[in-house]
N, C-alpha and C positions, 0 to 999 in steps of 0.2 A: 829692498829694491827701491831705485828712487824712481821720482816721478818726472814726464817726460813733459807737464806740464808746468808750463813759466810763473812763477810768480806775480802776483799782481803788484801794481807799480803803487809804493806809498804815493799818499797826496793827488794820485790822479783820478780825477770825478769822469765817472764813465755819462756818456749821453744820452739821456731816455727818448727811447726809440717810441712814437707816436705814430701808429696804423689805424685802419679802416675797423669794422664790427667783424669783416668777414676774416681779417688776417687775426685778430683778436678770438673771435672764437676758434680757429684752429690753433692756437696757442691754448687755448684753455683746456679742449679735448687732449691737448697734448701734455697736460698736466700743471698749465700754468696759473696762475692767478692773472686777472684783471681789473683794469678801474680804466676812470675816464676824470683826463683833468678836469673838469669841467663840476665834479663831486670836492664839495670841500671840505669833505670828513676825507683825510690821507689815510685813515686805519680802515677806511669803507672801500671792500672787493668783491669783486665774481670770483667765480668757480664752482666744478662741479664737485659736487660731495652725495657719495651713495649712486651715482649717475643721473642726478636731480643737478639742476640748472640754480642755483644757491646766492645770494649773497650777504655777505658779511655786513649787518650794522649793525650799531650797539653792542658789540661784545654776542651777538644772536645772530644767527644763522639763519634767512627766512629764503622763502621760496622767490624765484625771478621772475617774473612778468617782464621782458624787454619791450621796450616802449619804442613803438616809431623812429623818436627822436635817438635811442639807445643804435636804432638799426642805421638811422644815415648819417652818424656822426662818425668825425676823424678824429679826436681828442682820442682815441683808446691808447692807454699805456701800458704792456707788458711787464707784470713783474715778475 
């Protein structure tokens, strides 16, 4: 059975889409990962892992404290 879904187009760079903390955590409950431009480690994310609030640095897994500054920023990027 084939699939009804389009191929992605070679060569076209898709646009990284840049929301608020609040559209950012409903993407993460939704199973997303997240980051925030504004981090200049690219391999450093959020998410949740076990239902804990998590993120990724150093190749380590540690627990999240959102900071103020985590809550009224608009750099959050969707991945």
């Amino acid at each position: 059975m084939k699939s009804a879904s389009p191929l992605p187009v070679k060569g076209k760079k898709f646009e990284k889409r840049v929301v608020g903390f609040p559209e950012a955590i409903g993407a993460l409950i939704g199973g997303a990962k997240i980051r925030r431009e504004e981090w200049s480690d690219a391999s450093e994310f959020g998410l949740l892992k076990d239902q804990y609030l998590m993120i990724h640095r150093g190749n380590k897994f540690h627990a999240w404290l959102v900071s103020e500054g985590d809550l009224l920023a608009l750099d959050w990027i969707i991945i």
